[in-house]
N, C-alpha and C positions, 0 to 999 in steps of 0.2 A: 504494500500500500504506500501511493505517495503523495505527500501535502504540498499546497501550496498557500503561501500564507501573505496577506493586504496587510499592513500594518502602515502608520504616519508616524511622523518624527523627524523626519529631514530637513536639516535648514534648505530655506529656499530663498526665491528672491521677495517673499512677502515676508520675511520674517522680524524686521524690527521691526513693521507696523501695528500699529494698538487703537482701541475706540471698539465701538459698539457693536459694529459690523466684521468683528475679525473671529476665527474662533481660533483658539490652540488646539494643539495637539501635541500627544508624548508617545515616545517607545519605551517607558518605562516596563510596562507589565510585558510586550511582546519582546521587549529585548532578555528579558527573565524569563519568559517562556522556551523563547527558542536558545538560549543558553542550558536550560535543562533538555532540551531535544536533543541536544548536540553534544550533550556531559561536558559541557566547560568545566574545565575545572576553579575556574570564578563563579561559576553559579551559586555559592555558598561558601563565603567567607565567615561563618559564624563563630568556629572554632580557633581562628587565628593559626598563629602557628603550632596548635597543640591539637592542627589538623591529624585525623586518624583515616580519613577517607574512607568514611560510609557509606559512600556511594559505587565505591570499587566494583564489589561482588556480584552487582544488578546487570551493567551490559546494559547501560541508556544511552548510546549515542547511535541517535538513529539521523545523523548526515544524512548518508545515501539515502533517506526517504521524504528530503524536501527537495521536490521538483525546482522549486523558485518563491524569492519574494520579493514582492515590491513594495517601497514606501511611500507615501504618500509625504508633503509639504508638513511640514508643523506651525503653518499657519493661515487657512485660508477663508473667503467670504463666508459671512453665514450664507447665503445662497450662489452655488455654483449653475453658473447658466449651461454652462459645455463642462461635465464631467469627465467626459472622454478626453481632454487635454491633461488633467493627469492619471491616466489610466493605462496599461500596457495595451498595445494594441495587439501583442499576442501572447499567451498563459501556455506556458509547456502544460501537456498532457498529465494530469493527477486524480486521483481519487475524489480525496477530500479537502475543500477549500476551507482554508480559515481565516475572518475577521475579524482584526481587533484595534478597536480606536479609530472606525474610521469615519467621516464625512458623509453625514447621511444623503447626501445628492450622490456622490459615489459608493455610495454601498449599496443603493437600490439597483446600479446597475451593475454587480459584480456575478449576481445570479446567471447571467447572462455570457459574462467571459467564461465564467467557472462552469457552464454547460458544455459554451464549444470547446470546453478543453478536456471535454470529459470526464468533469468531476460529477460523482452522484451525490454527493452531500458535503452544506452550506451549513460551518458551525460560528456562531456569532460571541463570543466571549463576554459576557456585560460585565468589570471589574467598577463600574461610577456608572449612577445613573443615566451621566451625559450622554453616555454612549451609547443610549439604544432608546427610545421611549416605548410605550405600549404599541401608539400607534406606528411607529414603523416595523415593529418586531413582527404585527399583524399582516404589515402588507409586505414585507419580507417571504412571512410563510407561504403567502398567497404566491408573490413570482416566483418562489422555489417550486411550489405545486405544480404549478403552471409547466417549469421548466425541467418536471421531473428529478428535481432534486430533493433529498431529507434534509430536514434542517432544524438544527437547536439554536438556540438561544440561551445558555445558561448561565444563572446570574445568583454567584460567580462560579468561574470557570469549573470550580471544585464541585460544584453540586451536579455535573454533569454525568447520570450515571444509565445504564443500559434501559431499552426500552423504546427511545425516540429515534428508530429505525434500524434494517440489517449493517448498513454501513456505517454509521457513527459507532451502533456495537463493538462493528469492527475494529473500529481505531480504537474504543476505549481498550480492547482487549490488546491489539497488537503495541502501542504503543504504554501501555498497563499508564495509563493518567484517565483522571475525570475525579469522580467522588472519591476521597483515598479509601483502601482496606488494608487493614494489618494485621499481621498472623503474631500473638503474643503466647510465650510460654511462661506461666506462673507456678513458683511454688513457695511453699509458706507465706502467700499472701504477695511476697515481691514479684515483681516484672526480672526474670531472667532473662528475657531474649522479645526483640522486638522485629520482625522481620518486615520490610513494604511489600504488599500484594500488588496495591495500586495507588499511585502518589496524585498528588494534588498537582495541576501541570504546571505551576510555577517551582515544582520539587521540592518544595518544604517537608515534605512527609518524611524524607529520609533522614533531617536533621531532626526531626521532632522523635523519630523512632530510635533513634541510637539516644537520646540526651532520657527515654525514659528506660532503660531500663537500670535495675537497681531500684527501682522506686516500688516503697509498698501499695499496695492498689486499694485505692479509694482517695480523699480530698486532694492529697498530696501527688498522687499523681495526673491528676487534672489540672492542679496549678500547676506543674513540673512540663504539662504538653503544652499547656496557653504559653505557658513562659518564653517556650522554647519558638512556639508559632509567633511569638511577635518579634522575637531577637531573630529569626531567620530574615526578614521579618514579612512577612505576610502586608503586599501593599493595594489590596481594594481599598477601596473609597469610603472614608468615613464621614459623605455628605448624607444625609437624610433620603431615602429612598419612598417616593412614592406610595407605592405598590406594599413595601412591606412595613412602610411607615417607620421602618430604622434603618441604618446603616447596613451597606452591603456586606463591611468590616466583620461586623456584629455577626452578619450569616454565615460568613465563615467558620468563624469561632464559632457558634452551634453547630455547625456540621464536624467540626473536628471535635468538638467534647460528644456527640452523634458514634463517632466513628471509633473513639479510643474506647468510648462506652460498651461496644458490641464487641471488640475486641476480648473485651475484659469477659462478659457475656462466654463469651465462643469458649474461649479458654477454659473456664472456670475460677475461682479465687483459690486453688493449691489449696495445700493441707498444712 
């Protein structure tokens, strides 16, 4: 399977301009994303240099599975009249297209490059509400439909987990990211062994799984993984969200105390 991924960020020739009319854009999160695609070994500086490489043992560098990316400007009109001027006028052949940060006058019409390139599903990352509103996400699905593509929307990228088609499945499994799981081994109550099943795809999961083990299971190990998710650190958007009426921040961290919970669950609490 192979991705191709829109993301914005690029200085361009509108970029000191400012006022009302302008909007920004970052590669923050895509630049964190595709750094764990790729196993940088920057992609987590958490430990300093009392680094252990936790990440070793998994085999996440999936290079050879991004077709191409393109970025878009990091800062242009709130309304583009001709989105096609920054848009590739040709997308290597992939799978599955990913969009993250980008220009809603360019991202309605991305459905459209990502078909004739052969992609069968359009996944949309919301990490800040700016990113996506209801109503575009709606008419999104719509020209995915249209264009025979699957498509998520998942807000944030971590709660993406199987279900919302055969091909997103697919990625979630061959690439092991979306909603994390992890396989924990308890006895006498401690965390002896924390293993990633499947990480969160900015790859926090694997820092958060080696900092819990040693820890006895219950409060302290809860505070022990938020700890650790926010020193990685976990960067959705801690603007107020519409839709869930909190921060998308905030959703993360439910799904990660969600996920260490059923870990615990699965295991059992040892003897």
């Amino acid at each position: 399977m192979r991705v191709f991924i829109f993301t914005s960020g690029a200085p361009g020739e509108d970029s000191a301009k400012t006022g009302p009319f302008w909007k920004e854009f970052d590669d923050r999160y895509a630049d964190k994303f595709i750094r764990h695609l790729t196993d940088n070994p920057d992609v987590c500086t958490g430990c300093g240099k009392a680094c252990n490489h936790c990440r070793a043992g998994y085999k996440l560098d999936y290079a050879d599975r991004i077709a191409g990316t393109h970025v878009h400007p990091d800062k242009l009109l709130a309304f583009v009249d001709d989105p096609y001027k920054y848009l590739p006028k040709v997308v290597r052949s992939h799978d599955v297209t990913l969009a993250i940060n980008i220009h809603q006058d360019l991202l309605l019409e991305i459905p459209e490059l990502a078909a004739r390139a052969g992609s069968k599903a359009l996944i949309v990352p919301v990490e800040d509400p700016d990113w996506l509103d209801r109503w575009l996400r709606e008419e999104l699905a719509d020209i995915c439909k249209e264009k025979g593509l699957e498509f998520a929307a998942p807000k944030p990228f971590c709660s993406l987990d199987e279900g919302e088609g055969k091909i997103i499945d697919e990625f979630i499994e061959e690439f092991r990211m979306g909603k994390p799981k992890l396989e924990l081994k308890i006895k006498d109550g401690i965390v002896r062994s924390a293993r990633v099943l499947r990480s969160a795809p900015c790859g926090d999961t694997y820092f958060v799984a080696h900092n819990i083990v040693g820890v006895p299971v219950g409060e302290e190990l809860m505070h022990r993984a938020a700890k650790y998710w926010h020193s990685y650190p976990c960067i959705a958007s801690m603007k107020m969200d519409p839709e869930f009426q909190d921060t998308i921040l905030h959703r993360a961290g439910h799904i990660l105390y969600e996920v260490v919970d059923r870990a615990v669950r699965a295991a059992g609490k040892g003897s």
